[in-house]
DOGU-426733 format. One line per 8 residues: their letters; for each residue x, y, z of N, C-alpha, C, O, CB. Coordinates in steps of 0.2 Angstrom, whole numbers. Glycine has a CB too. Layout:
BEGIN
a) X:Y:Z:X:Y:Z:X:Y:Z:X:Y:Z:X:Y:Z; ...;
% end
This chain:
BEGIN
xxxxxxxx) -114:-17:-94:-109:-22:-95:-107:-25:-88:-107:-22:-83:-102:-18:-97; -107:-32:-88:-106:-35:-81:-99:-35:-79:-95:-38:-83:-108:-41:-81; -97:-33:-73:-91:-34:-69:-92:-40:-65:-97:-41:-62:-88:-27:-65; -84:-43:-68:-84:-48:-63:-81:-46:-59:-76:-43:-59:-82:-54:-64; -84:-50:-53:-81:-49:-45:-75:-52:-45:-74:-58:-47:-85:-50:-39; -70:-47:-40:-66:-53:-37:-64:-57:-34:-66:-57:-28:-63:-53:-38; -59:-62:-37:-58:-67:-32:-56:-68:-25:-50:-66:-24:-57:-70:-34; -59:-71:-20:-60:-69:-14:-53:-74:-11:-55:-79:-11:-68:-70:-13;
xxxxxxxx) -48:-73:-10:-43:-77:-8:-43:-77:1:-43:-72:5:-36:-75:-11; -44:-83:2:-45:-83:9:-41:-90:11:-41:-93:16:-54:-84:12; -38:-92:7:-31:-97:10:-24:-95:10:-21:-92:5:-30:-105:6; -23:-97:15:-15:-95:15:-13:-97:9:-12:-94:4:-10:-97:22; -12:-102:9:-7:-107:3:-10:-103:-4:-7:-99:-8:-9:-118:4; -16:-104:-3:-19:-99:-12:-15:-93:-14:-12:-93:-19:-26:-94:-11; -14:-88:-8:-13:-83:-8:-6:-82:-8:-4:-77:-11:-16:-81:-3; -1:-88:-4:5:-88:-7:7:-91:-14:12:-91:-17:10:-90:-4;
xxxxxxxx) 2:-95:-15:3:-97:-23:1:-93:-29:4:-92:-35:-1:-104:-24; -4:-90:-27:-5:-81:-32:1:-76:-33:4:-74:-38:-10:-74:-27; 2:-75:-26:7:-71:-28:16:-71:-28:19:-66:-29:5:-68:-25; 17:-77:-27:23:-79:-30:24:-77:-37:30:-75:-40:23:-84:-29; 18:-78:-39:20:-76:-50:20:-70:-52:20:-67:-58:12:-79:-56; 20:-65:-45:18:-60:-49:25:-53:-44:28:-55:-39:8:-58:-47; 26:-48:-48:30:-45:-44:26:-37:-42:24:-33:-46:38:-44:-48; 25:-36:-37:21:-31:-31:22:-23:-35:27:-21:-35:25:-32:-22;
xxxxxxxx) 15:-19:-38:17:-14:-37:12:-11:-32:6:-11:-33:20:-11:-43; 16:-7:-25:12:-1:-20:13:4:-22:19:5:-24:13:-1:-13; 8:9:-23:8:15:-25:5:19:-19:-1:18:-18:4:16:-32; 8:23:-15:7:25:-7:7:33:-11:11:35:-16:14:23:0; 2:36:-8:0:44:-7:-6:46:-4:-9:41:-2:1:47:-13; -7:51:-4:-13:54:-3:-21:55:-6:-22:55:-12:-12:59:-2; -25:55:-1:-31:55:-6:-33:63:-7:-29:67:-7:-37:50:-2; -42:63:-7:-42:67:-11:-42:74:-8:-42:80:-10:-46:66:-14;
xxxxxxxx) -40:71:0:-42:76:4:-36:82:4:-36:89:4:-43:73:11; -30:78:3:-24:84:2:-21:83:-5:-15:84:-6:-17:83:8; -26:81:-11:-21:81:-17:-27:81:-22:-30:76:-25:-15:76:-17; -26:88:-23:-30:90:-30:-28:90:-36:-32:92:-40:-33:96:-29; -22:89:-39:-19:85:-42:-23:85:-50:-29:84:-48:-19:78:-38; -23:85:-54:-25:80:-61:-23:73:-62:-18:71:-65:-22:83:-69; -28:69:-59:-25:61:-59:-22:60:-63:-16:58:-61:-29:56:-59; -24:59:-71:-20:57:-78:-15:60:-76:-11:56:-74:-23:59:-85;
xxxxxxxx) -11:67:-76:-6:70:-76:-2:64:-70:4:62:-72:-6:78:-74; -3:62:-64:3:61:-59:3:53:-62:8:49:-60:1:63:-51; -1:50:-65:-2:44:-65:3:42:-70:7:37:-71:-10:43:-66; 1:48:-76:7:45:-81:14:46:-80:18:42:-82:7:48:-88; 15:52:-76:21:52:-71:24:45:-69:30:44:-71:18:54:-65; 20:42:-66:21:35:-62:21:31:-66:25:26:-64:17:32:-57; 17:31:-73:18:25:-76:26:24:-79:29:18:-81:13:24:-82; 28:30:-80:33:30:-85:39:29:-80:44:26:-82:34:38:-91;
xxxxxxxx) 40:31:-73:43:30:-69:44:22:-66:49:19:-64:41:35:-66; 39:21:-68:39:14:-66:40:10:-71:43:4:-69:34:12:-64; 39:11:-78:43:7:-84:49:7:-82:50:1:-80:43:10:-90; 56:13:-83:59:14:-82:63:12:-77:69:12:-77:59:18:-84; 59:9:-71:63:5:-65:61:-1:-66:64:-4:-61:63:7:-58; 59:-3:-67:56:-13:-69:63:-13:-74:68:-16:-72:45:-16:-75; 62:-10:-81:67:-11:-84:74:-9:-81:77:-14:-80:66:-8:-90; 76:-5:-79:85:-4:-74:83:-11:-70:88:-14:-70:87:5:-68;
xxxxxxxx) 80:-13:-67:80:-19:-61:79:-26:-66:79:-31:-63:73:-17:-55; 77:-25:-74:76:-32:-76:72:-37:-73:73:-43:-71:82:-35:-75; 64:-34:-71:59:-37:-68:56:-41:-72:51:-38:-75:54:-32:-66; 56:-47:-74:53:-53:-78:48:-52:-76:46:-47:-79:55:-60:-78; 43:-54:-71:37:-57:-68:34:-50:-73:36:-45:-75:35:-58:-58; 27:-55:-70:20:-51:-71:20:-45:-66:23:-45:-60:13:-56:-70; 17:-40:-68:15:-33:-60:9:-36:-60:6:-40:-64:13:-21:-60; 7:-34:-53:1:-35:-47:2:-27:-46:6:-24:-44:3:-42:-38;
xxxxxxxx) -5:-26:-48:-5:-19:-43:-8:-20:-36:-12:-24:-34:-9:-14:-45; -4:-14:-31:-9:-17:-24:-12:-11:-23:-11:-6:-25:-4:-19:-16; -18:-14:-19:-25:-6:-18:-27:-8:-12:-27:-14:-12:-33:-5:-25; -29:-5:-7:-27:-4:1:-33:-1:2:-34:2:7:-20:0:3; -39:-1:-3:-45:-3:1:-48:8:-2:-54:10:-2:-43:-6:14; -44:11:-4:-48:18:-3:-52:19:-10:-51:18:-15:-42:25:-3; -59:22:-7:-66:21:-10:-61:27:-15:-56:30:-14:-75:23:-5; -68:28:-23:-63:32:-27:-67:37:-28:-73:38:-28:-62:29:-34;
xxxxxxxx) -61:41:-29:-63:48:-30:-62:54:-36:-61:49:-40:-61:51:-24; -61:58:-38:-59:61:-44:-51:63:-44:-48:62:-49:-63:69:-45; -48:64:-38:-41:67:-37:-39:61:-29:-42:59:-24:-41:77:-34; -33:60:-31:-28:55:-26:-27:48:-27:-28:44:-32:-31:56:-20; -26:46:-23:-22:38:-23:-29:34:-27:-28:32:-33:-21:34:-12; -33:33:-25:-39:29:-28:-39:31:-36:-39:27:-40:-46:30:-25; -39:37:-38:-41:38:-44:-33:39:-49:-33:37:-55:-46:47:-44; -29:40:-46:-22:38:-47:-20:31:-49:-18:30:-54:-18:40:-42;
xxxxxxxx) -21:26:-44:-21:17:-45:-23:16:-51:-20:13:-55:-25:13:-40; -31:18:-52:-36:17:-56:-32:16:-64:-31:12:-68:-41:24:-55; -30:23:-64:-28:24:-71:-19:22:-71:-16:24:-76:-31:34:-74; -16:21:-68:-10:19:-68:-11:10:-71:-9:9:-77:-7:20:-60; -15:6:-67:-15:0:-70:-19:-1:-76:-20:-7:-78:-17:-5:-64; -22:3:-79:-25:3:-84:-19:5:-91:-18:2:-96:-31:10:-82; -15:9:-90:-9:11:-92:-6:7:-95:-5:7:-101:-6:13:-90; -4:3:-89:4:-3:-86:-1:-11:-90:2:-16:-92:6:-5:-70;
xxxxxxxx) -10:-11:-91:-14:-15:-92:-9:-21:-88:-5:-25:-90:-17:-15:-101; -12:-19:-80:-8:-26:-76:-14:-28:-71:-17:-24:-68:-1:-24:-70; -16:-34:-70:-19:-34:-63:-20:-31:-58:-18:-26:-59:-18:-37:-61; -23:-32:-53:-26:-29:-47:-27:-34:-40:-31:-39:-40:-32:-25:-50; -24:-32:-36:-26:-36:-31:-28:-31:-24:-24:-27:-22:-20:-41:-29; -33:-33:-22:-36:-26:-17:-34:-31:-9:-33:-37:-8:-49:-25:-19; -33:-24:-3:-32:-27:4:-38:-23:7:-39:-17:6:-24:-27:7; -40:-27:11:-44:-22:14:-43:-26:22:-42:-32:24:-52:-21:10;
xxxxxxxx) -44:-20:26:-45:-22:35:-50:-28:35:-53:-30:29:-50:-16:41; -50:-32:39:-55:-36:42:-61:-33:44:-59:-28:47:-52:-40:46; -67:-34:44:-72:-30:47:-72:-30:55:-75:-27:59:-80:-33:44; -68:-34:55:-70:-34:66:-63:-27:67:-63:-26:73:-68:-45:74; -60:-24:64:-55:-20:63:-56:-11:60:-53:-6:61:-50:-24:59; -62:-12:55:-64:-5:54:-68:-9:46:-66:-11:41:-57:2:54; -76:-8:51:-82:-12:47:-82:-8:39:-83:-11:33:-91:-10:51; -82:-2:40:-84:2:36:-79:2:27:-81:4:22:-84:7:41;
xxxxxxxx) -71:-1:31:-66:0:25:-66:-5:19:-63:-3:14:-59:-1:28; -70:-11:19:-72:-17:14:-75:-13:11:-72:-10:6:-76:-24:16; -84:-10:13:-89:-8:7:-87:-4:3:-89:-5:-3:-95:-4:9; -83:1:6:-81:7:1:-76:8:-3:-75:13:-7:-81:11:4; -72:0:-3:-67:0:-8:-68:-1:-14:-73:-5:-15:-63:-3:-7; -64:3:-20:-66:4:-26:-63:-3:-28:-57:-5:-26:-63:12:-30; -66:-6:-32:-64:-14:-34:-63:-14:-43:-60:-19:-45:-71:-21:-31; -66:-8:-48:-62:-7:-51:-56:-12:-55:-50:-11:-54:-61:-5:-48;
xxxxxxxx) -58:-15:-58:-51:-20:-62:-48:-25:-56:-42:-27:-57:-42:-13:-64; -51:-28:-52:-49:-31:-46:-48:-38:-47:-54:-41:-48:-53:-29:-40; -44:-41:-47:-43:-47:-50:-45:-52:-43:-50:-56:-43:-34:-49:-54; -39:-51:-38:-40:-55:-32:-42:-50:-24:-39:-45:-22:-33:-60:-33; -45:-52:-21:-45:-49:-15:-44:-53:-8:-48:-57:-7:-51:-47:-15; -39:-51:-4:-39:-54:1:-38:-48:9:-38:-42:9:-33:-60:-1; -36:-52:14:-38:-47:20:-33:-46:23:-28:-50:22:-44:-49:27; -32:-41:27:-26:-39:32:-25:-44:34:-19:-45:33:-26:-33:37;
xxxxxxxx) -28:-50:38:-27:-54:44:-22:-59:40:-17:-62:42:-34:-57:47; -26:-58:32:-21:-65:30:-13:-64:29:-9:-69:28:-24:-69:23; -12:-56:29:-4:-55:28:-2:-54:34:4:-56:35:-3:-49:23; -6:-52:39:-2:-52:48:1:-60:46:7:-61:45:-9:-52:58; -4:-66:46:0:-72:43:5:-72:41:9:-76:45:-1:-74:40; 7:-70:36:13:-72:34:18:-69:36:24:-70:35:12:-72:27; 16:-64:40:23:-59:41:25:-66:49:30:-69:48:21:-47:44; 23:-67:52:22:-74:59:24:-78:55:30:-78:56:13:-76:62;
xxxxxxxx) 22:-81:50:25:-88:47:33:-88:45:36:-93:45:20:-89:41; 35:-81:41:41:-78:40:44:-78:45:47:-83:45:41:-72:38; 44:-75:52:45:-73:58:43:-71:62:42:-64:63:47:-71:60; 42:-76:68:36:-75:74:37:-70:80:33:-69:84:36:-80:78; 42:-66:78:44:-59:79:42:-52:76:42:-46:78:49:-59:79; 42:-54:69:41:-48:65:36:-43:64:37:-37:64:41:-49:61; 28:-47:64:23:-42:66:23:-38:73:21:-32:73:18:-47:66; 27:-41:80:25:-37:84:28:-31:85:26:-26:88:25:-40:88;
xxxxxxxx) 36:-32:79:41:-27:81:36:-22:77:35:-16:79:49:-27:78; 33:-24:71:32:-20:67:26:-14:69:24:-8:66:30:-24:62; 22:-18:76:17:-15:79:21:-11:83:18:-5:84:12:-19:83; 26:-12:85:30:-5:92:34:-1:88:35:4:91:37:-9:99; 37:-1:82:39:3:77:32:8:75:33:14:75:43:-2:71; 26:5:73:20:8:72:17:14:78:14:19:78:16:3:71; 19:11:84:15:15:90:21:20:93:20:25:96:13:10:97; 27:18:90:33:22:94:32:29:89:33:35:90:42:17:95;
xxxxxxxx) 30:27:82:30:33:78:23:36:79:22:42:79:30:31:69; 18:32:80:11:39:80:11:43:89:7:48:91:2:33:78; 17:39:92:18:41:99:23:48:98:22:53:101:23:34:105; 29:48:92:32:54:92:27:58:86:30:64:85:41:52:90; 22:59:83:20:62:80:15:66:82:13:71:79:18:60:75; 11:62:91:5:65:93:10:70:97:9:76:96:-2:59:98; 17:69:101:20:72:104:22:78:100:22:83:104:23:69:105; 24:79:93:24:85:90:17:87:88:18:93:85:29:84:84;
xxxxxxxx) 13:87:88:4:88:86:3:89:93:-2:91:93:-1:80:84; 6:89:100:6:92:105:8:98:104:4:102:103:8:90:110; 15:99:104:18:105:104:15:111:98:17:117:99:23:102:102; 12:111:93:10:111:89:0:115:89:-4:117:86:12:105:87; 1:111:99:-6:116:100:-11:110:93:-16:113:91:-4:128:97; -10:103:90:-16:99:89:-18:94:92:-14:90:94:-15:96:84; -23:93:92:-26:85:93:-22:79:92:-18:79:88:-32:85:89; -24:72:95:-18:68:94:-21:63:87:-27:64:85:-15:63:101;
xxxxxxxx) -19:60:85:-21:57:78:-27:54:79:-28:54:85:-16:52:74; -32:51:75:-37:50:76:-37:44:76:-34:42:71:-41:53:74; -40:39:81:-41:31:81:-39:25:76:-37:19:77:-45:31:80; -41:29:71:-43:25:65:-33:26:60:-32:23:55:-52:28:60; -30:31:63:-24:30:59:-21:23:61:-19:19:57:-20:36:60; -20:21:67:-17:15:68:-18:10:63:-13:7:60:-20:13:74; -25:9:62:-27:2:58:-20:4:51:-15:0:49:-39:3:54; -24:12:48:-23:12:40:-14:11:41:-11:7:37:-27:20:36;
xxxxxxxx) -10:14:46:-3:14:47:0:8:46:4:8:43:0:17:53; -3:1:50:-2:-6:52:-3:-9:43:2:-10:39:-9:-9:60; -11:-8:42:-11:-9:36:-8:-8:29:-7:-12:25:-15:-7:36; -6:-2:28:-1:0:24:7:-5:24:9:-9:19:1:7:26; 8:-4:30:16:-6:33:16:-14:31:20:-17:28:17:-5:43; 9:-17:32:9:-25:33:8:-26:25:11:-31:23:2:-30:40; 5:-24:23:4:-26:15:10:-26:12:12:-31:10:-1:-20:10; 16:-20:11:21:-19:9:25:-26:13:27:-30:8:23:-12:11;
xxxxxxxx) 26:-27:17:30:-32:20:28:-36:18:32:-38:14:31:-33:26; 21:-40:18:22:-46:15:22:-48:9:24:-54:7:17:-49:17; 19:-42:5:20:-44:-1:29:-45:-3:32:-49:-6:15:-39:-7; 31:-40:-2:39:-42:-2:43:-49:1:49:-50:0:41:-38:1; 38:-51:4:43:-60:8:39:-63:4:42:-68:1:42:-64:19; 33:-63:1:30:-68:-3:32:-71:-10:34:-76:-12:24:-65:-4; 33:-62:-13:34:-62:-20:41:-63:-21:42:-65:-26:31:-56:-23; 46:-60:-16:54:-59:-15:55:-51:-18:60:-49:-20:58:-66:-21;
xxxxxxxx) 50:-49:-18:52:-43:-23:46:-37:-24:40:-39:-25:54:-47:-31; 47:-31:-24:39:-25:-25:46:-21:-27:52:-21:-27:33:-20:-17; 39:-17:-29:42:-9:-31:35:-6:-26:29:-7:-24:42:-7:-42; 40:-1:-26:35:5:-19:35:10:-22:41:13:-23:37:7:-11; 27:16:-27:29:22:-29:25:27:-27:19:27:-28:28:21:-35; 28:32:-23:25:39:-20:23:41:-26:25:41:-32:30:44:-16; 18:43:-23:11:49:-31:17:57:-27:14:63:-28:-5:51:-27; 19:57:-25:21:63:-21:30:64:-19:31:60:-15:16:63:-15;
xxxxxxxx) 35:69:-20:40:68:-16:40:66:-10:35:66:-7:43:73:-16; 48:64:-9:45:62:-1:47:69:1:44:70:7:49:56:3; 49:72:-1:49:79:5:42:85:5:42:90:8:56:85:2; 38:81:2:31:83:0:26:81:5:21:85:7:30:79:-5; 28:73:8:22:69:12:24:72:20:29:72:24:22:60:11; 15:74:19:13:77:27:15:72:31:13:66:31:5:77:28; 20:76:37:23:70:41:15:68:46:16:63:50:31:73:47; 10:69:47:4:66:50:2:62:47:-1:57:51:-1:70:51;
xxxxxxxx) 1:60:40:-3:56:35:0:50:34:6:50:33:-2:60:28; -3:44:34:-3:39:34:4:37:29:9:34:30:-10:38:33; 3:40:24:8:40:20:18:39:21:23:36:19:6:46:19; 16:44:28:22:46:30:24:39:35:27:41:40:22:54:33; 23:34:36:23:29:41:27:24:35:27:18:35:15:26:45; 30:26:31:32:22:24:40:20:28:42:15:26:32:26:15; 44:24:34:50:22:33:49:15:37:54:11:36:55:28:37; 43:13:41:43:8:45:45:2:41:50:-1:44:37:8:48;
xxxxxxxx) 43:-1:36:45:-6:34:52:-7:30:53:-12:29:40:-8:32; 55:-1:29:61:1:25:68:-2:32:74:-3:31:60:12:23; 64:-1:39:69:1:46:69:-9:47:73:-13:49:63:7:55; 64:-8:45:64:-17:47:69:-21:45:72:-25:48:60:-21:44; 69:-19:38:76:-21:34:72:-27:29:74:-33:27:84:-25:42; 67:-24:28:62:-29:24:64:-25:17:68:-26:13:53:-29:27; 59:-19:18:59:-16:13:67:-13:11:71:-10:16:54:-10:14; 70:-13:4:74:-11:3:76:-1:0:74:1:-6:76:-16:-1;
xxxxxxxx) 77:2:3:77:8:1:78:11:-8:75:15:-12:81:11:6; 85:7:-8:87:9:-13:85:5:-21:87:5:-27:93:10:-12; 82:0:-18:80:-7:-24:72:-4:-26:69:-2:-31:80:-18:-20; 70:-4:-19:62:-7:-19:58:0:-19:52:-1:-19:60:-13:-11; 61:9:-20:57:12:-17:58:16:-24:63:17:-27:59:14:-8; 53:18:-25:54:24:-33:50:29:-29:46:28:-25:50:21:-43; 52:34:-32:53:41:-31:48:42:-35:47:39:-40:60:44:-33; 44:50:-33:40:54:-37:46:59:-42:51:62:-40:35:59:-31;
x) 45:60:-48:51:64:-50:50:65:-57:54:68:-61:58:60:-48;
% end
């Protein structure tokens, strides 16, 4: 059976005209490395959770699922997305780094049901186009947190985070932000309590865009439960 590929959005203006029609869902957790999980089990979890908050919030639009580039595996976020949007039967729109930012994160992403695809760079855009301030806060809010977590990972007698968290932390943070100034509106669903998520784990960098005053805590953020 042939999969069509998807579509490759590389204009700003496209890319706000896409997604305007649609209302954002991010599903943030872990992969498979810390969550062995039965995908189907947490997924239907989230579907039903996520029914139940579109309807209390009176969500008209179409969902967009958002998928943030993680190749797929049997247990965690990739294999969780997978079968969530299969459920919800909603689109897909994949983010992935730019290759001059970490070559490797494009190849390996599961594309899967992927309707549209576009790059980190083009949503640093829009967060600059919104406000020519906001990306940078959002970069010192990002460094002041992996600065207090290598600081407890000192204490702690560990190593400090490894290189490549920065990209995926920035990445995460900036997907969530823009699709929320774009679309006017997401839902954000942890696979996991929050008193669950490894404060080292990419995961746990979710208050950053909540502090901005972008993300809304109590509208925009659904709970594992």
């Amino acid at each position: 059976m042939r999969v069509t590929p998807p579509q490759l959005v590389h204009n700003l203006s496209v890319l706000r005209a896409t997604l305007t029609q649609f209302h954002p869902l991010v599903i943030e957790g872990p992969g498979v490395a810390r969550d062995s999980r039965a995908a189907a089990v947490v997924a239907n979890r989230i579907v039903t959770n996520v029914k139940g908050h579109l309807e209390l919030r009176k969500i008209k639009k179409e969902i967009i699922l958002v998928t943030q580039g993680d190749p797929l595996e049997e247990t965690g976020i990739s294999a969780i997305t997978r079968i969530v949007a299969d459920e919800l039967k909603v689109k897909k729109i994949l983010v992935c780094l730019d290759d001059y930012i970490f070559a490797e994160h494009s190849p390996n992403a599961d594309r899967y049901g992927v309707t549209y695809e576009t790059k980190y760079s083009q949503l640093v855009e829009i967060l600059k186009e919104h406000d020519d301030k906001l990306f940078d806060k959002l970069i010192a809010d990002t460094d002041r947190s992996i600065e207090d977590k290598d600081q407890r990972r000192q204490k702690a007698g560990k190593d400090p985070l490894a290189d490549w968290y920065r990209h995926f932390a920035l990445l995460q943070e900036v997907t969530k932000v823009a699709m929320k100034i774009v679309a006017g509106d997401i839902t954000v669903a942890h696979t996991i309590a929050e008193e669950e998520i490894n404060e080292f784990s990419v995961t746990s960098a979710w208050p950053i865009g909540v502090n901005l005053g972008i993300i809304d805590y109590d509208n925009d953020m659904l709970s594992y439960t």
